[in-house]
Structure formats: structure tokens, C-alpha cells
C-alpha positions in Angstrom: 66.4 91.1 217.6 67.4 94.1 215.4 70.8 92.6 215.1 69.6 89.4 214.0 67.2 91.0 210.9 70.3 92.9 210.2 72.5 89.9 209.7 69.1 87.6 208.2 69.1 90.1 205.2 72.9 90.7 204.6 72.9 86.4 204.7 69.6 87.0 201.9 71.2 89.7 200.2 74.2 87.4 199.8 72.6 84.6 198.5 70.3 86.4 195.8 73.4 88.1 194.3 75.6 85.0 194.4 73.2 83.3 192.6 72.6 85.9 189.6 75.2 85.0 186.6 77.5 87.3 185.9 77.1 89.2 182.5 80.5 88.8 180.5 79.5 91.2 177.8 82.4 93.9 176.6 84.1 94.6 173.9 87.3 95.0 171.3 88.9 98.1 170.7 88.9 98.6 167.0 92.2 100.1 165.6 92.4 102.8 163.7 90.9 102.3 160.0 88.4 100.6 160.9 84.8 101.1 159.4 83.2 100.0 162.4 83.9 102.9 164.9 86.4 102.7 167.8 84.9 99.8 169.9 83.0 96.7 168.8 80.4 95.2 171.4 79.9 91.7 171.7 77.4 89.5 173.9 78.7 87.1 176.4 82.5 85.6 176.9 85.8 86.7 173.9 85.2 84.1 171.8 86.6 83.0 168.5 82.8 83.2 167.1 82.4 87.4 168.4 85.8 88.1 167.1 84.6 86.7 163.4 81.9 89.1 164.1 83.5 92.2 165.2 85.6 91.3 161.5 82.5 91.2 159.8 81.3 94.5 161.2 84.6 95.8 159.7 86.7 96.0 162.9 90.1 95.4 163.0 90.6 94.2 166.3 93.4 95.9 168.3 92.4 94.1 172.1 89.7 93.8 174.6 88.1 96.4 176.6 85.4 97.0 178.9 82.7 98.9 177.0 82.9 102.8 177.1 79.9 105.0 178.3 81.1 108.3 176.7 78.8 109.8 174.6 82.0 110.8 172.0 82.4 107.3 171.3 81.6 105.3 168.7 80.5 101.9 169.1 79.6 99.2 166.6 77.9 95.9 167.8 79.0 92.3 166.8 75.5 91.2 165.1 73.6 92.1 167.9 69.5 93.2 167.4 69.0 96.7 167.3 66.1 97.8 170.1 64.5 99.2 166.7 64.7 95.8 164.5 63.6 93.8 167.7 60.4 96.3 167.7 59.9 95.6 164.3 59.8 92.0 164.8 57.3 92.3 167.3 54.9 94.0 165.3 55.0 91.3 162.2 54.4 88.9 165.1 57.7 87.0 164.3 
């Protein structure tokens, strides 16, 4: 019986994570002279439409990368809310 729980809830466990999308977020390594800082985030798949955002944000794009977690880094996002401006928007009531 304990074998059979054990292999119920690996099967569950399965399913639930096979059917959670996959976040695609990441981002482009800015070269150097850049304004925007050394990476550029970006929501969701590389995309003509991020790249022309990562430009806007004054990045010149050098290649893709998976986001960094180093605190020495310097990240810029691709018109993405700040927690701070979302906050704000909460409070108008927007």
C-alpha cells in the first residue's frame, strides 16, 4: 500500500508540474556603452517587440542570456512595471 501512495503522488506530482507553463523570461546582455546597465530583462519569449525595448532602454544588444542574480550587476528592464509604480497604481485605484 505504501508503494502504491508513493507512486500515486510521483504520477500527481507529474501531472501538476507538466501542466504549469514554462516562464520564458531572460534577458540580453548589453555591450559595453550602454546606458542601460549590463543586462536588459524582458518578459516572455526573444522577440522582435523586447528587443525594440531593450533599444529603447538604451541597450545595445550584444546576445541573449539567462538573467544574472549577482548583486554587482546591473540590470535594466525592457518597459516592465516597477513593484513601486504598480503600488502606486493601486492606490489611485487605476
Amino acid at each position: 500500500m505504501r508503494k502504491f501512495l508513493l507512486v500515486l503522488a510521483a504520477v500527481l506530482g507529474a501531472a501538476l508540474f507538466a501542466a504549469t507553463p514554462a516562464r520564458a523570461d531572460g534577458c540580453y546582455i548589453c555591450t559595453q556603452g550602454s546606458d542601460c546597465g549590463q543586462y536588459c530583462r524582458y518578459r516572455g519569449s526573444d522577440t522582435q517587440e523586447n528587443r525594440k525595448k531593450c533599444q529603447a532602454a538604451k541597450c545595445k544588444i550584444g546576445g541573449t542570456a539567462s538573467c544574472p542574480t549577482a548583486a554587482n550587476i546591473r540590470i535594466c528592464s525592457a518597459g516592465l512595471p516597477s513593484p513601486l509604480d504598480e503600488l502606486r497604481q493601486l492606490a489611485r485605484g487605476d
